[in-house]
C-alpha positions as CSV (number, residue, x, y, z in Angstrom):
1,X,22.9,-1.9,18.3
2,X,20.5,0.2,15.5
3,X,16.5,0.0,16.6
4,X,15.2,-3.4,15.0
5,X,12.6,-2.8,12.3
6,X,9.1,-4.8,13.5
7,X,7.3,-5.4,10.1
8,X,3.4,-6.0,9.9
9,X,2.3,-7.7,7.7
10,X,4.0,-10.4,5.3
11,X,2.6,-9.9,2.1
12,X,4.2,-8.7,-0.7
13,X,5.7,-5.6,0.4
14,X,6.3,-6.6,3.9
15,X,8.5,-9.3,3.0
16,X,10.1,-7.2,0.1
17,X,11.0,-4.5,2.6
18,X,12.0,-7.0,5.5
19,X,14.3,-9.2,2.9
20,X,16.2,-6.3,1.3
21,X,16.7,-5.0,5.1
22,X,18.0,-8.1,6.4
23,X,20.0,-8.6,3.2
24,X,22.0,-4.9,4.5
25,X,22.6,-5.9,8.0
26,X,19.7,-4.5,9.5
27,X,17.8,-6.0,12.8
28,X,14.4,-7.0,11.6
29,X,11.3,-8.9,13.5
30,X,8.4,-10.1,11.2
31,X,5.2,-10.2,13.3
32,X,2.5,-12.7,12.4
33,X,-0.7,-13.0,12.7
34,X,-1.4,-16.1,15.1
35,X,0.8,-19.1,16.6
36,X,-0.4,-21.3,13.7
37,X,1.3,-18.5,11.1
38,X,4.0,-18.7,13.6
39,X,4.6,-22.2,13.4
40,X,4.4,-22.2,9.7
41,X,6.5,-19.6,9.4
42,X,9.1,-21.1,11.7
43,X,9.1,-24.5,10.0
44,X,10.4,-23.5,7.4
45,X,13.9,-21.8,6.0
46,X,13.1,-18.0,6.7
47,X,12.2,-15.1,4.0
48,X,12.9,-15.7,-0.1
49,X,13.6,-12.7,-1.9
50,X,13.4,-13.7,-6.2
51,X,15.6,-10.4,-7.9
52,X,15.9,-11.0,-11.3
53,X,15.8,-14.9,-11.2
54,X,17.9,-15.4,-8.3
55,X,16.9,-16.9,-5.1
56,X,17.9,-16.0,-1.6
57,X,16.8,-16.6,1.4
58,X,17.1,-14.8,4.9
59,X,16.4,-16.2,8.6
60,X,14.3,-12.8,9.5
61,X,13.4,-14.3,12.9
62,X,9.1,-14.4,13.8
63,X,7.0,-13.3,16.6
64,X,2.9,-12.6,17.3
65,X,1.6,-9.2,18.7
66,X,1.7,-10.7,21.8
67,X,5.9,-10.8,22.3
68,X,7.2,-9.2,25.5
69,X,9.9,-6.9,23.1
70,X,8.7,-3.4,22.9
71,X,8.5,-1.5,19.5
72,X,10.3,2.0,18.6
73,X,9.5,1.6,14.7
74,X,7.4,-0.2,12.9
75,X,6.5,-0.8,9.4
76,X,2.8,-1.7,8.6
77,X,2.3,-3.6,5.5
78,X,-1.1,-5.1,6.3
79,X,-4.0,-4.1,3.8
80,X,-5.8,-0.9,4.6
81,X,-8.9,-2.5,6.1
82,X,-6.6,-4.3,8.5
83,X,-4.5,-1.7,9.6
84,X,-6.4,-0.5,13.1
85,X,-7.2,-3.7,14.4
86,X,-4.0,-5.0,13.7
87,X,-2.3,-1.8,15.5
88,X,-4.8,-2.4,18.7
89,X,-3.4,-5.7,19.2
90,X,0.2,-4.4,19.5
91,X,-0.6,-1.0,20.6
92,X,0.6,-1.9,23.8
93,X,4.1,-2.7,22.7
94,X,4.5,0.5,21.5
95,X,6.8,2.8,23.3
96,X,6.2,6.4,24.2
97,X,7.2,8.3,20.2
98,X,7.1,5.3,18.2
99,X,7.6,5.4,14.8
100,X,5.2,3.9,12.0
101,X,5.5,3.6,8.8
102,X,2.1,3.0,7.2
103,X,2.3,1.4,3.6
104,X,-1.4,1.0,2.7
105,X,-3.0,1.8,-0.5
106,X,-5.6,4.8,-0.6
107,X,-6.4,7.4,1.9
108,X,-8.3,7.2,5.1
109,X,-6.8,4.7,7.0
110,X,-3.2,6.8,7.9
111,X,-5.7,9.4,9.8
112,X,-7.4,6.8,11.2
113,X,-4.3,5.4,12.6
114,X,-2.9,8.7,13.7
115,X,-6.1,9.3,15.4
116,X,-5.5,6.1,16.9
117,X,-2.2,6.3,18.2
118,X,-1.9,10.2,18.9
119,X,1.4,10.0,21.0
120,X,3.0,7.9,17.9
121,X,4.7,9.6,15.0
122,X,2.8,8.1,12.1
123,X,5.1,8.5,8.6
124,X,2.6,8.3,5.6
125,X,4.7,6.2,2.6
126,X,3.5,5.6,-0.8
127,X,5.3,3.1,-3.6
128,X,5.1,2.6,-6.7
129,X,7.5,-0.4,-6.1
130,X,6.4,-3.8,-7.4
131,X,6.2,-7.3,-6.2
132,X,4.2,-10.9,-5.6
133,X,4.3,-13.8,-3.6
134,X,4.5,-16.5,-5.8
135,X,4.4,-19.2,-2.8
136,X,4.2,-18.8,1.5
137,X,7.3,-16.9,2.6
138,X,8.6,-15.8,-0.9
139,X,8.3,-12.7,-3.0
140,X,9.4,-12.1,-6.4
141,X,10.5,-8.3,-7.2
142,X,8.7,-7.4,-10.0
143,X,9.6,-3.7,-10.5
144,X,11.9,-1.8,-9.8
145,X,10.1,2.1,-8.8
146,X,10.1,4.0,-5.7
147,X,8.9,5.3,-2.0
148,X,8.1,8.4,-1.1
149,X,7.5,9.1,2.7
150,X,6.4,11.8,4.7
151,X,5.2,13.6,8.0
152,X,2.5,16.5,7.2
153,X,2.6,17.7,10.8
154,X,6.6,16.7,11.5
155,X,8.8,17.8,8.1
156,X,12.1,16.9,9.2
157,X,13.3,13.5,8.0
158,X,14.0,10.8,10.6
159,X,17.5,9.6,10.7
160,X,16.6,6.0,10.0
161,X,16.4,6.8,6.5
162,X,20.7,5.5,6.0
163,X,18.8,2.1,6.7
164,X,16.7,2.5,3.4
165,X,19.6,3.5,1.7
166,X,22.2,1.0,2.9
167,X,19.2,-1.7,2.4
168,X,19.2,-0.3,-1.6
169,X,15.5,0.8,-1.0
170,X,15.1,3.7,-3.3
171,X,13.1,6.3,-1.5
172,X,12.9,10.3,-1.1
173,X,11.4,12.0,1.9
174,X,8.6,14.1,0.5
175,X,7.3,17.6,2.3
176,X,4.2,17.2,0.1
177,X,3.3,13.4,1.0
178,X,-0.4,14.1,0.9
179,X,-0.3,15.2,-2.6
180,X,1.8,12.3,-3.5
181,X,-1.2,9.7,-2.1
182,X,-3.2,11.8,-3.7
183,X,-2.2,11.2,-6.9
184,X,-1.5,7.7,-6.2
185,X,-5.3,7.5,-5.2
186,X,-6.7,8.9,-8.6
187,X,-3.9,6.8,-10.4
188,X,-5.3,3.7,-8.6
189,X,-8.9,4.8,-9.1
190,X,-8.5,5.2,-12.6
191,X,-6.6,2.0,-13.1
192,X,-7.6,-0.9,-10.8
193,X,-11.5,-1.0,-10.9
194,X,-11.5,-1.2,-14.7
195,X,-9.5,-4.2,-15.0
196,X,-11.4,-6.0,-12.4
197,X,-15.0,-4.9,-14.8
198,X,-13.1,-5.6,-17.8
199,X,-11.3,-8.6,-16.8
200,X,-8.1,-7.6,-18.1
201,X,-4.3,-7.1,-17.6
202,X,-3.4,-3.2,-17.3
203,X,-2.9,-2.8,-21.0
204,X,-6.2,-3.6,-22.0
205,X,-7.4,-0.9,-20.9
206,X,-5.7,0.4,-23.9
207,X,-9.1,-0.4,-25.4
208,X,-11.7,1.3,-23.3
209,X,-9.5,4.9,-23.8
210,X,-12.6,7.3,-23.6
211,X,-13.7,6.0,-20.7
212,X,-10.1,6.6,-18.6
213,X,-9.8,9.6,-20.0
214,X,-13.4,10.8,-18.5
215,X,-12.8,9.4,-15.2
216,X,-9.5,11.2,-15.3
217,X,-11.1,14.7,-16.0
218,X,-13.6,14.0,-12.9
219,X,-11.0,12.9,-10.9
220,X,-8.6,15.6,-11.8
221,X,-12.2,18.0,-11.0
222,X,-11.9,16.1,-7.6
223,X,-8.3,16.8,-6.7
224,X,-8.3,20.3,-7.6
225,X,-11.9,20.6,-5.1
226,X,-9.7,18.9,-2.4
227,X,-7.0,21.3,-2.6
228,X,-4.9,19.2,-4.7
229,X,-4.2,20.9,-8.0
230,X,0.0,19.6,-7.9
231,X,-2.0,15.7,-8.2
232,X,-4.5,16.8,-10.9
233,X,-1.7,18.1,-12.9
234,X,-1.4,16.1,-16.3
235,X,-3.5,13.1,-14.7
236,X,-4.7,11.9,-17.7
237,X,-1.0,11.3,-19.1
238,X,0.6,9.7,-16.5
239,X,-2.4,7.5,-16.3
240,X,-2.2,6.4,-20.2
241,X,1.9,6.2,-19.4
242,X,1.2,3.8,-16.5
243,X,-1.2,1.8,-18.6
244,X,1.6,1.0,-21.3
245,X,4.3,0.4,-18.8
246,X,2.6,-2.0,-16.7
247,X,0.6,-3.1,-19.6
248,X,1.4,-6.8,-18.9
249,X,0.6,-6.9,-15.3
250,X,-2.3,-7.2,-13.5
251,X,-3.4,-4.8,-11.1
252,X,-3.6,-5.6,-7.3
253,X,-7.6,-4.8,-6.8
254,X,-7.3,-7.5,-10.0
255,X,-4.9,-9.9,-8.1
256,X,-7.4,-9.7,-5.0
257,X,-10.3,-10.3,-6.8
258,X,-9.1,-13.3,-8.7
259,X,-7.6,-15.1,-5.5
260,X,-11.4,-14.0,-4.0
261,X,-9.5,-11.7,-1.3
262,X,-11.5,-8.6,0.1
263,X,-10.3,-5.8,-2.4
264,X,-9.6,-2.0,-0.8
265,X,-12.3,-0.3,-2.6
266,X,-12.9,1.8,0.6
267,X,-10.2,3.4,0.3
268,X,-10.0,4.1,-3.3
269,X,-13.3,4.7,-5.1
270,X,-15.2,5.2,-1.8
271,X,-12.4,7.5,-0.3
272,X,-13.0,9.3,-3.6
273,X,-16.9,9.1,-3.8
274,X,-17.2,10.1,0.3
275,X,-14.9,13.5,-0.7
276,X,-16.6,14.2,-4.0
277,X,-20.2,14.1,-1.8
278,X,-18.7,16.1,1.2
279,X,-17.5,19.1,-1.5
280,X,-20.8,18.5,-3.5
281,X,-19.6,17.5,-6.5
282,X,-21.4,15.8,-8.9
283,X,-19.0,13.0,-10.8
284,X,-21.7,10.9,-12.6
285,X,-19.2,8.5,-14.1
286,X,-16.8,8.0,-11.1
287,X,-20.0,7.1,-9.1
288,X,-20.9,4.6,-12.1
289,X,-17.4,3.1,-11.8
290,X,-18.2,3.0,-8.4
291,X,-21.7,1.2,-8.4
292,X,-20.2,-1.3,-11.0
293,X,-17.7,-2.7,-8.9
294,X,-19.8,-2.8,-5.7
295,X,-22.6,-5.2,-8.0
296,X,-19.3,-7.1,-9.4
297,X,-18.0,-8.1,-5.8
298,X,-21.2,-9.0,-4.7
299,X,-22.1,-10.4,-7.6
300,X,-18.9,-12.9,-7.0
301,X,-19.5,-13.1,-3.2
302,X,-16.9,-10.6,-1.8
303,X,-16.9,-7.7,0.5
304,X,-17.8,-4.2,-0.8
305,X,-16.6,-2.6,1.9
């Protein structure tokens, strides 16, 4: 029998990933966060994966951190700020050479978790896949994109990747993961803060176009100070590009902020602020960004942090 894939986390990429793997045959075990979660969880039918209007739905079978079953891979899908203290609860679980796959948005907590775990192999994965709950236990797939996933200190690709493919996951193992977050970090930074200052979907940020294009040149000064220059390369236009194609959705630092959920600005503009400081660089506006947002969430009684 293949190695069950234990997914963390049952948001909206933890159940898209579990859904479409136990839609291909795969052995999957969602872990929850508590009994209660459990309970709920098991009350009901299983996972519901929406694809283009159609419903299914897939007994993916439930357990805590606290099951007996030990864990050769697993797929973390919890928000970034969750990641380690999630992991410590089923660190003991996991067998000598485990496996992770850490899905999180931003940069700081994969290191942190590969400092964590240092006898784990800890794949770094970034998506531009998209998808929402729109109700417990369901997810609707919202776009159609891609993961790229990676090993900095291990290049070759694990063999589990014929489960991504046979689960119609579209993926590419990357030798350059680190400038793919990268990139996805100044795309997000760029993006997501403004719409939660401007209240807007994606596409109106079509309306505040100086000010994305200056934050693009400072972070693009950033990247290219952190040994990036493959992620500061045309910035600006993939930014404006992303902008019109997602110009009817709202961002997920939007999403959070709206349902009052703890946002990951951490790991996006503070990752970003924290490297610009330790290379002593002077970005006036990202730090502005930056200063807006913290006043806006606690301004609106959420978490800066």
């Amino acid at each position: 029998m293949s190695t069950p894939w234990h997914i963390l986390g049952a948001g909206s990429l933890g159940t898209l990933w579990a859904t479409r793997l136990a839609r291909s045959g795969a052995p999957v075990r969602l872990i929850l966060r508590d009994a209660a979660r459990l309970a709920s969880y098991q009350a009901g039918a299983g996972l519901t994966l929406v694809e283009h209007g159609v419903e299914q739905t897939y007994r993916v079978p439930g357990e805590t951190a606290d099951s007996s079953e030990p864990i050769h891979r697993l797929l973390v899908a919890c928000k970034a700020y969750d990641v380690q203290s999630a992991i410590a609860q089923l660190q003991h679980r996991l067998v000598p050479n485990a496996e992770l796959v850490l899905l999180q948005n931003g940069l700081g907590s994969q290191d942190a978790v590969a400092a964590q775990l240092p006898q784990a192999r800890c794949i770094f994965a970034s998506s531009t896949e998209g998808a929402f709950r729109d109700g417990d236990w369901r997810v609707v797939f919202a776009g159609h994109g891609y993961t790229w996933l990676g090993d900095a200190a291990h290049p070759t690709a694990p063999l589990w990747l014929d489960d991504l493919h046979a689960a119609g996951i579209p993926h590419e193992w990357s030798t350059n993961i680190l400038t793919r977050l990268w990139r996805k970090l100044a795309l997000n930074c760029a993006i997501n803060p403004l719409t939660v200052l401007y209240q807007c979907r994606n596409g109106g940020l079509q309306d505040h176009q100086c000010e994305v294009a200056t934050l693009c040149a400072e972070l693009a000064e950033l990247l290219e100070c952190c040994g990036q220059p493959a992620a500061a390369e045309g910035l600006h236009g993939e930014v404006q590009r992303v902008i019109q194609a997602t110009a009817a959705n709202y961002s997920s630092m939007y999403q959070d902020v709206a349902n009052a959920r703890r946002t990951e600005i951490s790991y996006l503009l503070g990752y970003a602020c924290q490297a610009a400081a330790r290379h002593q660089l002077v970005l006036p506006h990202l730090q502005q960004v930056q200063t807006r947002l913290v006043d806006y969430l606690a301004a609106h009684g959420l978490a800066s942090n």
